[in-house]
N, C-alpha and C positions, 0 to 999 in steps of 0.2 A: 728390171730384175724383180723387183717387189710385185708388179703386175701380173708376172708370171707365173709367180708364187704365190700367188693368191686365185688364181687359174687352175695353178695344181690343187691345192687344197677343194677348191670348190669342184673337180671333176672328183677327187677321192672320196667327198661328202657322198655327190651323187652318186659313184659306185656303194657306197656302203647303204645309202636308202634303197635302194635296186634290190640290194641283195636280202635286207630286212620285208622289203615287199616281198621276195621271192618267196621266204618262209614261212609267213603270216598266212597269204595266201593260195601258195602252191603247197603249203604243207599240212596247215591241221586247220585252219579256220572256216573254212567250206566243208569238211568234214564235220567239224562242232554244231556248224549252223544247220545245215541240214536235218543232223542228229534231231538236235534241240527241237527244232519245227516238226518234221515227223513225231516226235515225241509228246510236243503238245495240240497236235491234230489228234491225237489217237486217241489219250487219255481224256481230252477235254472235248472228245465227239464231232472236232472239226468245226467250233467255234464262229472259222471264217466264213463258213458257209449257214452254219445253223440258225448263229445271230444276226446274219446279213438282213433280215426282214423288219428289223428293228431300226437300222442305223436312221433310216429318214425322219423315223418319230422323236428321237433323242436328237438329234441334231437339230428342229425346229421347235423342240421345246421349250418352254416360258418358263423363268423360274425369277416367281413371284416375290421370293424371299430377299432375289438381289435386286428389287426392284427401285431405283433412286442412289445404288450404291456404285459409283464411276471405277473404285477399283474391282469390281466383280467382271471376269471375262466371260460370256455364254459360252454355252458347247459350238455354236456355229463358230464364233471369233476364235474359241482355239483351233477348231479343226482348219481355217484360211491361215493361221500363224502356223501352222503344220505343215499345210499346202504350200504354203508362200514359201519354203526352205528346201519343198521338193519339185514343185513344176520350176524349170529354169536349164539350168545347165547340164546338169543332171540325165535331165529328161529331154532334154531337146539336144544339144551340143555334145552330152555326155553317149548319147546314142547314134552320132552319127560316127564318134570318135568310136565305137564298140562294135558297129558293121564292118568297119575297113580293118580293126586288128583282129576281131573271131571270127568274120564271115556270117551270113544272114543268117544263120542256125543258133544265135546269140537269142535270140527273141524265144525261140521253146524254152532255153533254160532260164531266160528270164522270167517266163508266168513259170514255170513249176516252183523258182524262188521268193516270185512274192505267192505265190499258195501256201508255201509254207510259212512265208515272212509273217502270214495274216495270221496265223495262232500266235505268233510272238508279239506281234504288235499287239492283239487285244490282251497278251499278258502282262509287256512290260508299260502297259497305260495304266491297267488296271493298278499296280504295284506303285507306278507315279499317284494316282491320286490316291489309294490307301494311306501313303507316310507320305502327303505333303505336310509342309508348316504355313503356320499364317507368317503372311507378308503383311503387317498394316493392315488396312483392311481386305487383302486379298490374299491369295494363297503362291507359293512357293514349294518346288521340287523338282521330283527326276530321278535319274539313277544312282546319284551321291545320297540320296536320302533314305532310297529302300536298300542299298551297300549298308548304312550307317544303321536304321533303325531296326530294317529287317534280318539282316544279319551280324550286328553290331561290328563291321570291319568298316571304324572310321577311317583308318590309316588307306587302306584301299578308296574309299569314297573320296579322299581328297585326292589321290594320285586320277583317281576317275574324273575329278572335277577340272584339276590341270591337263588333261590327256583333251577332254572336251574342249576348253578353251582355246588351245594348242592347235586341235583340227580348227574348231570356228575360224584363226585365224588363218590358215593355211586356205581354207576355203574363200576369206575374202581377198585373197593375194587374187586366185581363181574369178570372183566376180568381178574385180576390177580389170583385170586384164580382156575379160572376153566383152565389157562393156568398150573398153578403148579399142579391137577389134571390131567389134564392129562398124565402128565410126569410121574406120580405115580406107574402106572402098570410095568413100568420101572425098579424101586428101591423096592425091599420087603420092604411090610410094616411095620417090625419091623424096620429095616436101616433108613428109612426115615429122623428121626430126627436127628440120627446119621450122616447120609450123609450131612445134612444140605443142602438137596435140594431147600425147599423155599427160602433161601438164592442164593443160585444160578440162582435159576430164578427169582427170583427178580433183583439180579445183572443185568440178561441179558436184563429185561423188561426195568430199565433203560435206559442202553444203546440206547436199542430200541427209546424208547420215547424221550429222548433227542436228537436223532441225526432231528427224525421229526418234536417235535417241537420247537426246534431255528431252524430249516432250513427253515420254514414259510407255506406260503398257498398252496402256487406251488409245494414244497415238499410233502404234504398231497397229493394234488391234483393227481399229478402222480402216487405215491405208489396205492391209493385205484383204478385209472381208469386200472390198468394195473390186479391188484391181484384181486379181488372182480369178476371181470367177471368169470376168469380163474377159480377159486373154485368153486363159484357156480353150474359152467356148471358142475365140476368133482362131485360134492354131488349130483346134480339132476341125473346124470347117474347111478351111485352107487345106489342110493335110486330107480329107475327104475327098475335096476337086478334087487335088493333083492325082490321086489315087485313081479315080474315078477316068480322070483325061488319058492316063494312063494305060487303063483297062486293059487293054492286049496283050500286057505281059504278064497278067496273074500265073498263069500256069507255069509260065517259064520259074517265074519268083517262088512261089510254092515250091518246088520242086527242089530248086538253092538250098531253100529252107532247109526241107525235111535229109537233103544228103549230108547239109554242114551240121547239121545238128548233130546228125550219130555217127557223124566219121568218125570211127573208132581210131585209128591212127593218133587226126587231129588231137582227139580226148586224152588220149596215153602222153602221147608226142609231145613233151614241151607242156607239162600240166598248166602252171601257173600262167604260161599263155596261149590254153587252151581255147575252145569256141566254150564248152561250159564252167570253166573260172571266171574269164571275160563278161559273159551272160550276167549270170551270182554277182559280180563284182556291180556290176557297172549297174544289176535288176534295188543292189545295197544302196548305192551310191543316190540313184534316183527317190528311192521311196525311203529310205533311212531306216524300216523296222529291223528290228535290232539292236541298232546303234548304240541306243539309248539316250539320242539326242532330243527324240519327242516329247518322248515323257516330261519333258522341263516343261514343253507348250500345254501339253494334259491335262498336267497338274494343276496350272492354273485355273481351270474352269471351274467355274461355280456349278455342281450339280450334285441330284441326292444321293448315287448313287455310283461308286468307283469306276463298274464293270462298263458302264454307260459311253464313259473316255475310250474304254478298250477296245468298244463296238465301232463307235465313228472313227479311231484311227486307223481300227481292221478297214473300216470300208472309202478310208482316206490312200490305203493301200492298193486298192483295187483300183479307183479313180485313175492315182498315180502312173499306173501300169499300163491303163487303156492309153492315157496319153504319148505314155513311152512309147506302144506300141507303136500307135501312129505315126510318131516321130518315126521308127527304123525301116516302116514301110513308105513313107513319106520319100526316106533316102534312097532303098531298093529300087522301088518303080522312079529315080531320077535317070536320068540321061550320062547326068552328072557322075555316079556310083557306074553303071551300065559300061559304060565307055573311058572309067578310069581317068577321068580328067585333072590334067596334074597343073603347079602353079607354077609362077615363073624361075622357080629354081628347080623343076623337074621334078618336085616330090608330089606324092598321090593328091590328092585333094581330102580333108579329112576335118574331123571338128565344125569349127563356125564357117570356112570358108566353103566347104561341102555342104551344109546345109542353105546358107547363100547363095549361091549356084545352084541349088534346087527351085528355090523358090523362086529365083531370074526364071527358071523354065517356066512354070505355074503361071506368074502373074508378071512378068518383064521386069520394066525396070520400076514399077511399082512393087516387084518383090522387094527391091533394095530398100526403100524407103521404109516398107512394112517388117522386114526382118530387122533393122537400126530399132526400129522403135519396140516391138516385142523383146527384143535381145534386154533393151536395156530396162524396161519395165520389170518383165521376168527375175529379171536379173534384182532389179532392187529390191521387189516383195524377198528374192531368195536372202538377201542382203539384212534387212531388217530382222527377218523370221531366224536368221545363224545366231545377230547378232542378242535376240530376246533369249533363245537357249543357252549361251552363253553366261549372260548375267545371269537367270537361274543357277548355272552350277557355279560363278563367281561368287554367287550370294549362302553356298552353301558353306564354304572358305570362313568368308567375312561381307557379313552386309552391312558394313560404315559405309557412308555415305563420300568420304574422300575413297577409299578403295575402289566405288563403283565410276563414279568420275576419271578416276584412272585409267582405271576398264574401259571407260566409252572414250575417254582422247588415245589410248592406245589401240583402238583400233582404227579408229578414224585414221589415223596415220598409216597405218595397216594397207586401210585400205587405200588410202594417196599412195605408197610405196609400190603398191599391186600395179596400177596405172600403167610403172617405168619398167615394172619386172620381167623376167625370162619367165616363161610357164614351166618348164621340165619339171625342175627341183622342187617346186610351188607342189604339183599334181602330186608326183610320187611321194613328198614328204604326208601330204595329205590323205594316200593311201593306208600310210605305212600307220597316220598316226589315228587314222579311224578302225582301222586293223585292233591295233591293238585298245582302244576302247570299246568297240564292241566284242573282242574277247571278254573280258571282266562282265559287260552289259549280259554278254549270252549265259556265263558263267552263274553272275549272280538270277538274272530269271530262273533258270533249272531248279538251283536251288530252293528256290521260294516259289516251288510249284501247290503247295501245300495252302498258301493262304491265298494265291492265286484259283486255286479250286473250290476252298470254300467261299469267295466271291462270284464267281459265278452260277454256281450248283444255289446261293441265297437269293441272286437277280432271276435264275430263270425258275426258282419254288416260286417267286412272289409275281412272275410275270403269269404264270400259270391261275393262280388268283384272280387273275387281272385287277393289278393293283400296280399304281405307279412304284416301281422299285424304292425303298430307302436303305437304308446304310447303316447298322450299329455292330463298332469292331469289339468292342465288351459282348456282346451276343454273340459273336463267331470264334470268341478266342483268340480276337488278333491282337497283341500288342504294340506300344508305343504309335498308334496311328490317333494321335490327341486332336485330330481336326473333325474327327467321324462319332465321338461321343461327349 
């Protein structure tokens, strides 16, 4: 009786997150973001495109000043703790799960959303590192910081700060389950439970995380600059063959494409599980701008020059996107997708199990082995990089030092809980609760388009000089940003 009762309660939960995703994003949030993005491509001259010629020089720049200082992070090591939270599930598992519910026309609405995502990301970076605070010897912030400083709405910063946290764990409910997944094809599935494999990987997930996060910033910092490139580069190859092996079906795929894109029916029909909310959702999900979850990794970086963060995230966005791509053509030109291949309880193939059966095609059963091991790699950089953004906005709260220990054994636990968990309720609370953080995120940007303006219009007067950019907010008018004068 009690079990059943607690059966009901948890189906009425899941009906009520359902319904709160339905509003968030079927109703005004895709409306705003758009807005928002159009609004600052226009005004700020298209940013994403104009400052792209920049992003390589600022990203391997040397900056002498932190030189011998351990807690300083470079612009590269922010921009892989950036990376590291978006290539993974997101991007790879996130886009296989996004072809089978919008249909192949998911992909046009995805670049037209990160085209636009990219003004927002070089704004809400730039805002990240204007009002960061020192941390010790390094820096601290995010979107709780420019809520609090730039438009003095502490009350909102904190509600932003718990909204953040809330997702990050929601999301490691999500890494730990699609890592135990993947182990799966491993263990028959009758044994499974028997074997007590989620227990085991959960054991090792801990491990994992504990040694990262009491090791600190620097620990993150290195794991994601070293792993994160090295994957990527192997999944974009990988995804290239099978494309390549493929070949013969381009025209057919093309054509998918461009019908599901503007089926205007699909579009009207059923908005919020349209082929273009789907697209937006899943183009948000992958690359984060907006969120205002990066801004926490931005901030940290030591450099002279706020706009500098905005550029390489802009172009952290673009990265993100090529790989997404890949990944939903990856699953198009599958066999797998083509032919509807369903699992042994008859349902479509979809997620990690559809992108594993792609790869089986590609490369046999050395696909298996190589998909295990990317899965769960990916998956950790993304693991580390939630959990570093996190403590950022936990620290914007309270940064005692018993508070942040709490922070890191609660999630670790989190994450062992993930291992055992149902995905449904995990996914869509995660929607629901990133929804409604990047409202406040999108909300506060617009707002502080003003100081967002005069940092860019002072990096591109001084880059025009040709002058390494620097930085003073007593010159520009900006206040409360006490890390820049």
């Amino acid at each position: 009786m009690e079990s059943s009762v607690c059966h009901g309660c948890l189906l009425h939960l899941e009906a009520y997150i359902n319904w709160l995703d339905d509003i968030i994003w079927g109703r005004y949030f895709i409306v705003i973001l758009l807005a928002v993005g159009i609004y600052y491509s226009i005004r700020l001259k298209f940013p994403q495109v104009l400052m792209a010629k920049y992003a390589l020089s600022v990203i391997t720049e040397k900056d002498h000043g932190a030189k011998g200082n351990k807690s300083h992070i470079s612009p590269y090591e922010a921009l892989m703790i950036s990376m590291g939270t978006r290539v993974g599930i997101g991007t790879i598992v996130g886009m296989a799960v996004a072809v089978v519910q919008g249909g192949p026309g998911v992909i046009v609405w995805m670049w037209l959303a990160a085209f636009l995502n990219g003004a927002i990301s070089v704004a809400e970076n730039t805002l990240g590192q204007v009002y960061k605070s020192r941390d010790g010897d390094g820096f601290k912030g995010g979107a709780p910081y420019y809520l609090a400083k730039g438009l003095g709405a502490r009350k909102l910063a904190i509600v932003s700060s718990a909204l953040m946290i809330l997702t990050g764990w929601s999301f490691s409910v999500l890494f730990s389950y699609t890592i135990y997944t993947s182990f799966e094809p491993w263990v028959p599935a009758a044994a499974a439970g028997a074997s007590h494999l989620s227990l085991y990987v959960g054991a090792g997930i801990v491990v994992f995380a504990s040694i990262m996060f009491f090791g600190g910033g620097r620990y993150i910092a290195r794991f994601t600059s070293y792993v994160t490139p090295f994957m990527s580069v192997g999944f974009i190859l990988i995804a290239l063959y099978s494309i390549a092996i493929h070949w013969d079906k381009a025209g057919r795929i093309l054509g998918q494409i461009l019908d599901s894109a503007f089926d205007v029916g699909s579009i009207l029909g059923g908005f919020a599980g349209s082929v273009l909310v789907i697209g937006i959702k899943r183009a948000m999900f992958a690359n984060e701008a907006g969120l205002g979850s990066v801004p926490g990794a931005a901030a940290a970086a030591h450099t002279s020059h706020p706009v500098k963060q905005g550029i390489v995230q802009a172009f952290c966005v673009f990265v993100d996107t090529l790989i997404a791509s890949l990944s939903v053509l990856f699953v198009l030109f599958s066999d797998s997708y083509g032919n509807a291949l369903t699992d042994a309880d008859g349902q479509r193939l979809t997620a990690l199990p559809l992108v594993q059966s792609a790869m089986r095609e590609s490369l046999g059963v050395f696909g298996n082995y190589y998909m295990t091991f990317l899965i769960v790699v990916l998956t950790a950089t993304v693991l580390v990089g939630s959990y570093y953004i996190g403590q950022m906005n936990l620290k914007y709260i309270s940064d005692k030092r018993l508070t942040v220990n709490a922070y890191r054994i609660v999630t670790i636990g989190v994450l062992f809980i993930g291992a055992q968990a149902s995905l449904d309720l995990a996914w869509n609370t995660a929607n629901v609760v990133m929804g409604l953080c990047a409202t406040i995120n999108i909300v506060a940007v617009f707002l502080l388009f003003k100081v967002v303006k005069v940092s860019v219009d002072d990096f591109l007067n001084q880059k025009r000089q040709g002058i390494n950019p620097t930085f003073s907010a007593r010159k520009l008018g900006i206040e409360n940003a006490e890390c820049w004068d």
